[in-house]
C-alpha positions, 0 to 999 in steps of 0.5 A: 589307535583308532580302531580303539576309539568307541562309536561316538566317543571321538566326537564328544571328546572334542565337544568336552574339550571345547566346552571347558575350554570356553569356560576357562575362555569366560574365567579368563575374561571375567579375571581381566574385567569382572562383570556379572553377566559373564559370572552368569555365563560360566555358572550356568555351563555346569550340567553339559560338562557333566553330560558329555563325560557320563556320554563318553563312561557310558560308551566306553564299557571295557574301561572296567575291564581289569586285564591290562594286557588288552590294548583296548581296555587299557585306551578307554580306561585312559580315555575315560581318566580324561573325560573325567579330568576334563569334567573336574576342570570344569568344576574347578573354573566355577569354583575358582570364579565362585571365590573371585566375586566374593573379592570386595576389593578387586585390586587385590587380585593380581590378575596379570598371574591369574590369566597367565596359569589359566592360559597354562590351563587352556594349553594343556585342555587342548594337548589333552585332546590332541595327545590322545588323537594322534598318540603323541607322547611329547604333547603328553609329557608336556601335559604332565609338566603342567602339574609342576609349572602350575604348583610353583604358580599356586606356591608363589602365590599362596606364599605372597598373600599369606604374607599380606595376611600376617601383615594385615595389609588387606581383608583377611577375607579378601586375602582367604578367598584369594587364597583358596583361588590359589589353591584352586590352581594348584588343583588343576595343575594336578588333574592336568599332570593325571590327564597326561598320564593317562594319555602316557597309559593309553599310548603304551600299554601301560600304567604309568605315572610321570614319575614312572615313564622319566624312570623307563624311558631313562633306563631304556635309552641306557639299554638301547644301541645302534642295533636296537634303539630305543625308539624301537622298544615295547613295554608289556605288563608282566606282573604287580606285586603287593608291595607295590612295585611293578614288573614290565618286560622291555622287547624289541619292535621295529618302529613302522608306520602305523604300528609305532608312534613318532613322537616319543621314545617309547613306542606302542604297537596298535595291532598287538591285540589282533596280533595276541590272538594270532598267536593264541590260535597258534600255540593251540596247535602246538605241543606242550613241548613246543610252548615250553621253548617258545617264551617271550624274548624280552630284552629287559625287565623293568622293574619300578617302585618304592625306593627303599624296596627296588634298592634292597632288590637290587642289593639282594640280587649283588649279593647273591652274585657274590655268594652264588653267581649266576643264579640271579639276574644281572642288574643292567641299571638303575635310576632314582626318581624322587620317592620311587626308584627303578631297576633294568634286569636281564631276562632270564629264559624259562617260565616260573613254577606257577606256570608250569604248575597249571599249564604244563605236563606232569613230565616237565614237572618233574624234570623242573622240580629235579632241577630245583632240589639239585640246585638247592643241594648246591646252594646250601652245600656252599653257602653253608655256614656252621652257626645255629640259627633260629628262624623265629616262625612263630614271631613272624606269625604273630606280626601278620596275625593281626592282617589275617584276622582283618581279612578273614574275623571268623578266625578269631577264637571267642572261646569253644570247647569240645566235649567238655574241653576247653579249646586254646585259641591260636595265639595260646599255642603261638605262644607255647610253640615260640617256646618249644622253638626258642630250643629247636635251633638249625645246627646250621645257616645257608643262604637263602630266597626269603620268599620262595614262592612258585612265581619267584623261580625260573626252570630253563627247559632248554638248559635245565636250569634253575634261577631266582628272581625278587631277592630283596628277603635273601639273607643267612637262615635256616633253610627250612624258612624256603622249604615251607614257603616253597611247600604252601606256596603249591597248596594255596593254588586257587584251582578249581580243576580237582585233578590239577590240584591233586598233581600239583599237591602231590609234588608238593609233598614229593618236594617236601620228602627230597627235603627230608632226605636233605635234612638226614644226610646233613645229620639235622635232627630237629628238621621235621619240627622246624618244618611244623612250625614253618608250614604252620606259620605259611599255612596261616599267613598265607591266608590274608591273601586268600578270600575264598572262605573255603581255600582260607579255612582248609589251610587256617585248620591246618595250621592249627592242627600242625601246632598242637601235632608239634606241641603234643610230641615229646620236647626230649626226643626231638629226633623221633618227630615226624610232621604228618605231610601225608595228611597235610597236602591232600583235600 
């Protein structure tokens, strides 16, 4: 770690930790005997704190960079973290000793328990700087704990002096200012365990909470063996999903000086930053063959979030291996950790269909999408189940309407006419469509993704296979839920390149009129209607997702357009609609 140290920052990071130190050296002393004199002392520190944290944000400019793949990056967005952990500790001290001297009675203070959480203090301001120094991440886990042992410090506390204020046994304002002391310790507890953290983030890589790192670490301890222990494990980033959670890839690499650190289990690699653009270098000279088959091999994925989210993932992914096996990933273990929880999968080989979308030849392209039809022909075929269904477009619609419009209010009607007609707002032809649709049930229900997005499916080039990831919607519906999805999930591309975008629209409908073939020789008449209200519903919700004004209109438009086309059909001949997929992708 030490070509990521900024010129200047390593010197004012040890004067930071020095100073706050000393401060709580005065904070201690003035606990054990009050004086003024040292009140004064620790008062008067205040702006030095202050300046040697601004020195070390202002030395440290990537620490804005939001790319947390780069190594150096991710350290000095650590290192500032600590700088302003430390400054707030400072603050902390003058305001725990700004409580202490309006304490008129002085035996009140259990000075015994005070100095010994602020020596628990002074411990984790000193393992702050070293964990950082040497990339320790045992000095780091212990730095974490603080939190904990200081919290239970603050808890015993509060609950000794609220019980002398309900007995009135001392000044309700001496038992109030020692209360808010408390609270002060708890405090720095706090920024202690988010200073480890930070130090965590800096030597792996990575974002991670303690909460996090016991959960990875448990789970890649389980993974490891005598071939690959699990002091020889690397964590990349891959991907953080809306909901909150959060994937990494788990790799092996061999535990070296001075590439790997020997304090932990886990390990980071200080020249994987020269060694990425090695390898971009390379891979310009290949060809777009050679890319395809030259993905990372991960021996895991680590995936990590809410608990009730991870579990469903993982009941998701146990379904789909009793409905359909081998078309989901294995579960390798699973690990609850208080509110979150964690799952170690099998990584599968390939890519996703986003990347092949924006990076790869038209040809593989077209192989993949192949791939993806025959495989769903397969799925549904077997997973069939011969009870109509209702897919409920419009209601999900309606749910997320209320998100669309917090991010884009221009959508919402205030009333227009053209030519003298009045024009209905979108929640008027919501309505009138969950009517038409309360009678255009699926004459059938197979198993399906739930959120078929481009980046939630794999193409295997080497074995021309398709898989599913992120299964946690899958359940029995109509597949058109999967169609449409699949469909907007192309259109809503952020491209700029208007010759990509044409070639990715273009398959896009290629899928759309295979779908359409599908439906027919299942004799599946009301196909074409579901799939208006289905593409009308992910054209408009998808949008919440979007800020580019212009992206966000094209696709609102078209799911207004979509509506009234379906509500101007006629109800009684349900087989002679045709949805206009022609017009709809296209620029």
């Amino acid at each position: 770690m030490d070509q990521a140290w900024p010129e200047s920052t390593r010197d004012n990071l040890r004067f930071l930790c020095s100073e706050v130190d000393s401060q709580y050296g005065w904070l201690q002393a003035f606990v054990s005997a009050p004086t003024a004199a040292m009140a004064r002392k620790l008062l008067e520190r205040q702006g030095y704190a202050e300046n040697l944290c601004q020195r070390i944000e202002q030395a440290c400019p990537e620490a804005r960079n939001h790319k947390r793949s780069h190594a150096r990056a991710r350290f000095q967005q650590s290192l500032v973290v600590v700088a302003s952990g430390l400054a707030r500790l400072s603050e902390l001290a003058r305001s725990c000793l700004e409580q202490l001297v309006r304490v008129d009675d002085v035996q009140l203070v259990d000075d015994v328990v005070l100095v010994k959480s602020l020596r628990r203090v002074r411990r984790g301001i000193l393992r702050s700087e070293m964990s950082l120094e040497n990339g320790s991440l045992s000095l780091a886990l212990k730095l974490a704990r603080s939190r904990e042992t200081l919290k239970r410090d603050s808890d015993d506390r509060i609950q000794a002096l609220t019980g002398q204020l309900k007995k009135r046994r001392a000044p309700a304002e001496d038992l109030t200012h020692l209360l808010f002391v408390a609270r002060e310790i708890s405090q720095m507890g706090e920024v202690l365990g988010q200073l480890g953290e930070a130090v965590i983030s800096a030597t792996l890589g990575q974002s991670l909470n303690f909460e996090r790192y016991a959960s990875l670490t448990h789970l890649v301890n389980e993974l490891g063996d005598d071939s690959q222990p699990a002091n020889e494990m690397r964590v990349d980033t891959l991907a953080e999903t809306r909901s909150g959670s959060r994937i990494s890839g788990i790799a092996s690499e061999k535990a070296t000086e001075p590439e790997c650190s020997k304090h932990g289990k886990l390990v980071s690699n200080d020249k994987r930053e020269k060694k990425g653009r090695k390898v971009r270098k390379d891979r310009k000279e290949k060809s777009t063959d050679e890319l395809t088959l030259a993905a990372p091999e991960y021996l895991a994925i680590f995936k990590d979030g809410q608990g009730r989210k991870v579990e469903e993932e993982r009941q998701g992914v146990e379904r789909w291996h009793d409905i359909y096996p081998g078309i989901a990933p294995r579960i390798l273990s699973h690990h609850q950790q208080g509110d979150s929880a964690a799952l170690l999968i099998e990584h599968l080989p390939g890519m996703t269909f986003e990347h092949l979308l924006i990076n790869e030849s038209s040809r593989l392209n077209r192989c993949a999408q192949q791939a993806l039809v025959e495989t769903l022909h397969s799925v549904w075929t077997t997973t069939r189940r011969d009870k109509p269904v209702t897919a409920g477009h419009m209601h999900q619609l309606l749910k997320r309407l209320s998100d669309v419009y917090q991010i884009h209010p221009e959508f919402r009607h205030c009333g227009a006419s053209l030519c003298g007609r009045e024009m209905p707002s979108l929640e008027a032809l919501i309505e009138q469509a969950a009517g038409l649709e309360r009678s255009l049930e699926a004459p059938f229900a197979v198993y399906i993704h739930g959120d078929f997005n481009v980046d939630n499916i794999l193409f295997d080039p080497a074995k021309q296979s398709i898989r599913f990831i992120d299964l946690h919607r899958s359940a029995y519906q109509d597949y058109v839920q999967d169609v449409s999805v699949h469909m907007v999930s192309h259109y809503r591309l952020q491209l700029t390149d208007a010759a990509l975008r044409a070639r990715i629209l273009a398959l896009a409908l290629s899928f759309g009129q295979q779908m359409r073939r599908f439906a027919h020789e299942q004799g599946d008449t009301t196909f074409e209607w579901r799939l208006a209200l289905g593409l009308a519903r992910s054209f408009a919700t998808s949008t919440r997702f979007i800020l580019d004004a212009g992206l966000a209109g094209r696709m609102f438009n078209r799911a207004r357009f979509i509506l009234e086309h379906a509500l101007g059909a006629d109800p009684d001949r349900p087989a002679d609609y045709r949805i206009p997929l022609e017009e709809l992708f296209v620029d």
